[in-house]
C-alpha positions in Angstrom: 167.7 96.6 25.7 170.8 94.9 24.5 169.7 91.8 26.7 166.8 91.5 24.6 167.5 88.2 22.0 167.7 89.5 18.3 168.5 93.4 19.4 171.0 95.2 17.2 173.8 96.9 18.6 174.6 98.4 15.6 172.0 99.9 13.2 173.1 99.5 9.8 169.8 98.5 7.9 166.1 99.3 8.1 165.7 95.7 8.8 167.9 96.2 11.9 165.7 99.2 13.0 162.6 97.9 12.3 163.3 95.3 14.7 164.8 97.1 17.6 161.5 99.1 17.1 158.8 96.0 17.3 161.0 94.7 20.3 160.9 98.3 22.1 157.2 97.8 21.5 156.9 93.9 23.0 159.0 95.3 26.3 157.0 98.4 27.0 153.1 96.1 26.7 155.0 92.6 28.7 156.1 95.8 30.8 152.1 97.1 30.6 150.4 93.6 31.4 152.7 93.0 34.5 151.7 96.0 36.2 147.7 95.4 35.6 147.8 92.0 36.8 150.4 92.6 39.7 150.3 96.5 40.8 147.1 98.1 40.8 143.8 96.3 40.9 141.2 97.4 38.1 137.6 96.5 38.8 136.0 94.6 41.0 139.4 93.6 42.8 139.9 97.2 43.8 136.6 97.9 45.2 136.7 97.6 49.1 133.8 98.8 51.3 133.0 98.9 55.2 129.5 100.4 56.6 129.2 101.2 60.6 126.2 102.9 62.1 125.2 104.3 65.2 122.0 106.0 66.3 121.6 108.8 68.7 118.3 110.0 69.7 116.5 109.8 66.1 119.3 110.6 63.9 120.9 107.5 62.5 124.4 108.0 61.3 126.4 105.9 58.6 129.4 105.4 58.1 131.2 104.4 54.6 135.0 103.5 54.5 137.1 102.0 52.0 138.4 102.5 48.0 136.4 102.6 45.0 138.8 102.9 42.0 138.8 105.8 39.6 136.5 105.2 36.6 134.1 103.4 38.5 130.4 104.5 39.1 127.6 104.1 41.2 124.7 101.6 39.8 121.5 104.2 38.7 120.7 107.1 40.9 121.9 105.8 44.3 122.6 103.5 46.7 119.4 102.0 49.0 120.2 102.2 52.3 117.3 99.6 54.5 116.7 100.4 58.1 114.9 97.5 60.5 114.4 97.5 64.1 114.4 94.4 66.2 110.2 94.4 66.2 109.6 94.0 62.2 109.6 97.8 61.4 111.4 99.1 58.1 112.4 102.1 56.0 114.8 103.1 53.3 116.6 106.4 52.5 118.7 106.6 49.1 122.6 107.8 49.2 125.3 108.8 47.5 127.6 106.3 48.1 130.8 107.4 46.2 130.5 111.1 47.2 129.9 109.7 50.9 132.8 107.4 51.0 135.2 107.9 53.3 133.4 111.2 55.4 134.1 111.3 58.5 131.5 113.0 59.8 129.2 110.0 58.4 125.8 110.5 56.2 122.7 110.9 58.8 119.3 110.4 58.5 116.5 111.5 60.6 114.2 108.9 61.8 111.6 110.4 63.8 109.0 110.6 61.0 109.5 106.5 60.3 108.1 104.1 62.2 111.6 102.9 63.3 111.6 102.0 66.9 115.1 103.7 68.7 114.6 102.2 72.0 114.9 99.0 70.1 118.1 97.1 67.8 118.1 98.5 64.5 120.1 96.8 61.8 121.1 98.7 58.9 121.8 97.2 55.4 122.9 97.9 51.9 123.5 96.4 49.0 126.1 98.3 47.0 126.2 98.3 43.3 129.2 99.6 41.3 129.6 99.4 37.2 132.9 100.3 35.6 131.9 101.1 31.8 135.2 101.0 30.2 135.9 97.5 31.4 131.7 96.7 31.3 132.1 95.4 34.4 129.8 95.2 37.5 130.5 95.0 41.2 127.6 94.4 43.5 127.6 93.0 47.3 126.5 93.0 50.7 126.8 94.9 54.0 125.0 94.5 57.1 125.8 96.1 60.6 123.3 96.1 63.6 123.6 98.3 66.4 122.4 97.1 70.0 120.4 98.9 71.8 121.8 99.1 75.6 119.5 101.7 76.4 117.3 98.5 77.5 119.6 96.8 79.4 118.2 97.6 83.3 120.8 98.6 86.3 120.8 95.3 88.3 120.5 95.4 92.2 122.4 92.4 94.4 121.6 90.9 97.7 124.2 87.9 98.5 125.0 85.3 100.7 127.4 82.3 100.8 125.6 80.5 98.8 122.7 82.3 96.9 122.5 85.9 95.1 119.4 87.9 95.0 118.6 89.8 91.6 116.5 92.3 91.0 115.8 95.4 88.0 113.1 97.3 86.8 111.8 96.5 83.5 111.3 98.5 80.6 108.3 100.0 78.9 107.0 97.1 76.5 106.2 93.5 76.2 109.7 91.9 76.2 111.5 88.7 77.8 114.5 89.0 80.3 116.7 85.7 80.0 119.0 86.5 83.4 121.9 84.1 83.5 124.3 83.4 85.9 127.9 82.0 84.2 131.3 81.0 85.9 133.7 83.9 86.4 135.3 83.4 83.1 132.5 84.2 81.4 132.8 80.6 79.6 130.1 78.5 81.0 126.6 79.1 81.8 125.5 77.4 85.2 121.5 78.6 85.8 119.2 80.9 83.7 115.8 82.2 85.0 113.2 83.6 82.1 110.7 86.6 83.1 108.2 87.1 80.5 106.9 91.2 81.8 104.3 93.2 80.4 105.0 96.9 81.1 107.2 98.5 83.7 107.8 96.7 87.6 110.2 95.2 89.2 111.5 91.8 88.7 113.8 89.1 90.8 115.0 86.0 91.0 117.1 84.3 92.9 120.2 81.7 92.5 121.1 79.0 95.0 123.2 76.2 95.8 126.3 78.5 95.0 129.9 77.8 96.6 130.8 80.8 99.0 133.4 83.3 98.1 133.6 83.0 94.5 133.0 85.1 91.6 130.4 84.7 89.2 129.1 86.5 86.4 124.9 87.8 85.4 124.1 89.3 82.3 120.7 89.5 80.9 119.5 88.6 77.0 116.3 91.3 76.1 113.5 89.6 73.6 110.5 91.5 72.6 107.9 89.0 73.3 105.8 89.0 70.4 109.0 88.7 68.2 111.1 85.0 69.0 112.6 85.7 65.2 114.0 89.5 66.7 117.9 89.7 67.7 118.0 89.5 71.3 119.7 92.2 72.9 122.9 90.7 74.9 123.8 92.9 77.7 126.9 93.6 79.4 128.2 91.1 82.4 128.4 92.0 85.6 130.5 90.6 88.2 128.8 89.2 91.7 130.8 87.4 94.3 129.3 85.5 97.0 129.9 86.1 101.0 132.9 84.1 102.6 132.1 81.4 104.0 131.1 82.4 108.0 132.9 80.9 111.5 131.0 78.5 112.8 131.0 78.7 116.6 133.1 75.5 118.3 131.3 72.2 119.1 131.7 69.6 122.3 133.8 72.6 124.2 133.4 73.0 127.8 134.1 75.9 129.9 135.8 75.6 133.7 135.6 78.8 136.0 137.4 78.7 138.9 136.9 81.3 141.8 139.5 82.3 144.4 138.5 82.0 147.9 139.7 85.2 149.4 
């Protein structure tokens, strides 16, 4: 404290005390305001939130990570949780946000009584509200997380050549449109795309030509329901095709000499 300009060393007068006491006083709040703006975020600023999801069967899971601060509160009597599959259907269920922050095993809901479609993408959002009353302060945002549906990605079957590749899957149960495309082996650039527009469950194919022999290629398919062109597309996972080596081709202009022994 003796760094401090105007401390006394040596107490001799209530004058002398008074001030060593108001500059005791000036340290310790400096001291104070330095560690609320620089260590340990009040508010808003030390509110961080994550969702995940996942669905299996009709239970959708949620997840909540992150740090709320002490002292702050959840907004009314929960948090709205808004499920919507990839065909226009919707629900809510209300949470407890704070109490289910950070549980592992995540908060589930059951959505067989909803009209939520499972076989479909379902995005899940929230819109978190948090209110600190000491500071009358309120923290609201965002958070979206959609969870594809692979279930409707169909097993593909391959027939190839040197130069073309035969496709063909069974479709799903539905009205939905199968964008097959065929990229370069990096996965980087598309090179064809075919578009099947199915009603109900058969088999569909395509094929791709005018293809280089022995090289690798990529085929994915992208899922739309039909009736919904403002849905998100379900991208499925690449698969890797390579094309025949290119075949011997038998020798041209040869001609062929026997010569028999007389005995």
């Amino acid at each position: 404290m003796g760094s401090l300009p105007g401390w006394s060393n040596e107490v001799t007068t209530v004058a002398d005390s008074l001030t060593n006491m108001w500059l005791v006083i000036c340290d310790i709040r400096t001291a104070i305001k330095n560690i609320q703006l620089n260590c340990c975020p009040t508010g808003c600023d030390g509110v961080e939130l994550r969702m995940t999801a996942s669905v299996t069967g009709t239970v959708l899971t949620v997840y909540f990570t992150g740090t709320i601060p002490v002292g702050v509160e959840q907004c009314g009597s929960g948090t709205v949780i808004r499920v919507k599959d990839s065909s226009g259907n919707e629900t809510s269920f209300t949470t407890d946000l704070i109490a289910e922050l950070n549980n592992p095993g995540g908060t589930t809901f059951g959505l067989e009584s909803t009209p939520i479609n499972t076989s479909v993408n379902i995005t899940v959002s929230v819109k978190p509200c948090l209110e600190n009353p000491e500071t009358d302060s309120t923290c609201e945002s965002c958070l979206e997380y959609v969870i594809v549906n692979s279930a409707l990605c169909p097993t593909f079957f391959f027939e190839v050549t040197e130069n073309t590749i035969n496709y063909s899957f069974d479709s799903n149960v539905g009205d939905y449109t199968y964008n097959v495309q065929l990229w370069d082996n990096g996965g980087g650039v598309m090179i064809s795309n075919q578009i099947h527009i199915i009603s109900g469950i058969q088999t569909v194919g395509g094929t791709f030509t005018g293809l280089g022999p022995n090289t690798n290629f990529r085929i994915r398919v992208v899922i739309q329901p039909t009736a919904c062109p403002e849905c998100e597309p379900t991208s499925c996972p690449f698969t890797v095709v390579a094309t025949n080596p290119a075949s011997c081709n038998p020798p041209e202009d040869v001609v062929s000499q026997i010569t028999i022994d007389a005995p």
